[in-house]
Each structure stands twice: as C-alpha cells, then as structure tokens.
N, C-alpha and C positions, 0 to 999 in steps of 0.2 A: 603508218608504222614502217612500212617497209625503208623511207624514206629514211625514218631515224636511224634503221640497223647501217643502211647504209653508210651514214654519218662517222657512227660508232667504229664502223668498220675501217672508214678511212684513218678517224682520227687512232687506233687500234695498231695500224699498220705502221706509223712513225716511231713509235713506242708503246710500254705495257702503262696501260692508268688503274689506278685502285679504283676501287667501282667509286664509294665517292668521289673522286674526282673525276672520273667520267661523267657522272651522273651531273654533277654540276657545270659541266663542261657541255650537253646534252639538254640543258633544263630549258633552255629561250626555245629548243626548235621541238621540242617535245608538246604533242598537244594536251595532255594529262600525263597527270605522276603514274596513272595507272600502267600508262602507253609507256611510260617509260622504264618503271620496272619491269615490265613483261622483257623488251628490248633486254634490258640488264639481266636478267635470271635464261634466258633464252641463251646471250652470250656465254655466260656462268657453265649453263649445261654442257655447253659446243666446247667448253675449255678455252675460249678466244677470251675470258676474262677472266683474271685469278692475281687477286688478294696477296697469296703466300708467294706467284711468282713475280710478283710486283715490288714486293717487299725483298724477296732477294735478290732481284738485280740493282734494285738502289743502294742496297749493303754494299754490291761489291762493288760498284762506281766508285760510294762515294767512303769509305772503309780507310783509304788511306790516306784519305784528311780527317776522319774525324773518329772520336771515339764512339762507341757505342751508347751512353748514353745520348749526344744528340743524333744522332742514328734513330734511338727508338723514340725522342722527339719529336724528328722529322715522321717518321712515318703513323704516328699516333693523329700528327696534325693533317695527314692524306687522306685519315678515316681505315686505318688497317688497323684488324683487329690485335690483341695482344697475344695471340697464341699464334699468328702469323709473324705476329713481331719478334717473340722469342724464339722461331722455328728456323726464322732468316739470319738473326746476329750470327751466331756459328759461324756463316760463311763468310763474314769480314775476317776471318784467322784471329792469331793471338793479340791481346787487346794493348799491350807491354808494348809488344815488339812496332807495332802502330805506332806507340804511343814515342817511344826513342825515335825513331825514322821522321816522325811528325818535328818533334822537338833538333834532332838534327840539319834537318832543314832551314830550319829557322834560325836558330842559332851555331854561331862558328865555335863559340868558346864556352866554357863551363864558367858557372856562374861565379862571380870574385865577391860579391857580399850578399848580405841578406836581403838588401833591397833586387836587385838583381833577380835572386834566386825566387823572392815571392813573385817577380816581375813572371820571370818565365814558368811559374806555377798556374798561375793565372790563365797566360794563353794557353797554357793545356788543359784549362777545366772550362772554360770558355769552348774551346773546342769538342769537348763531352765525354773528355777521359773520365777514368773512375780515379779518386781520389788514390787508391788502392796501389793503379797502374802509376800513377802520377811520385807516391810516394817511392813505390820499390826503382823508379827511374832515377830519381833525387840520389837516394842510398847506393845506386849504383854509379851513379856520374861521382859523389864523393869521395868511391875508396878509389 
C-alpha cells in the first residue's frame, strides 16, 4: 500500500485527477480494489484528492474554448459528480461573453447568408454553447 499512496502522490503532484481517473490510472499497480480504495478515501481525507477542486480547475483552463455544456461533458466523462459539476461552471464567468470571444476568433466577418450563418452556429454548439448564448450572439451580431 504504501507503495500505491506513493504513486498517487507522484502522479498528484503534476496535476489534480478526479478520483475516477485516478483510480483507473492506479488500477494495474494496485493489488486489490480494496487496496486501492482505502489509498483513494485516505487521499480524500488529507484533502490531496478532491472531485470539486478538479472540476474547477478544468473549467477554468478549458472555459475559453468552450461552452459549458461541453465543460459539463467533459467532466461527467472523468467520473465528477453533478453537484461538483454545477458548483465548478460559475467559475468559467459569463457563458455570452465566451461565447462572442469564442466566435470572434474564429471568424473575421459577420455572416453574409444563411448558409453561412447556420455554418457558424454549428461550430458554436459543437463547441457546448447553449443554444440560448448562441442565439442572443446571432441577434446581437445582426443589429
């Protein structure tokens, strides 16, 4: 055991991992699940493992490419829970203002037809905007 916390520790110290993906990061050198939970609830306790602070540093990495819904996506597929997921979004700021900065980048000129305009809708719902943000950006780039 000792041997794993070690592990843990190293791989801990590059960056934060959501316990599932620790744990399956963990699973080949682990001699049982049991061994290896104990490791992972052991970390949990010490504060060297945590879900919620996992979940908000990948928000804010990864916040100004992408919208929140692939945000909560990405971290649904890391094994974080939903109440960590909705506790993190927040700190990507407003989801609009992403969403033009996103779309400005990308594009030099405002859309000249409909083809166009579905064009560049697309890559921003692709990207995990909300329909919502995606819409009042449209309404805004036309007037």
């Amino acid at each position: 055991m000792p041997d794993l916390r070690v592990r843990a520790l190293q791989l801990l110290t590059r960056r934060d991992f959501s316990r599932a993906e620790l744990r399956a990061r963990l699973a080949a050198d682990a001699g049982s699940a049991e061994e290896l939970d104990t490791v992972l609830d052991t970390l949990q306790a010490d504060r060297l493992l945590s879900d919620r602070r996992y979940a908000s540093q990948r928000v804010i990495a990864r916040a100004g490419r992408y919208g929140n819904g692939r945000l909560r996506q990405e971290l649904k597929h890391q094994g974080v829970a939903e109440e960590d997921i909705v506790a993190a979004l927040p700190e990507g700021g407003d989801e609009s203002a992403r969403c033009r900065a996103v779309w400005a980048k990308k594009f030099d000129r405002l859309p000249q037809s409909a083809e166009e305009r579905a064009k560049q809708m697309r890559f921003l719902q692709y990207r995990g905007f909300s329909g919502e943000s995606i819409r009042r950006l449209m309404r805004g780039v036309d007037e």
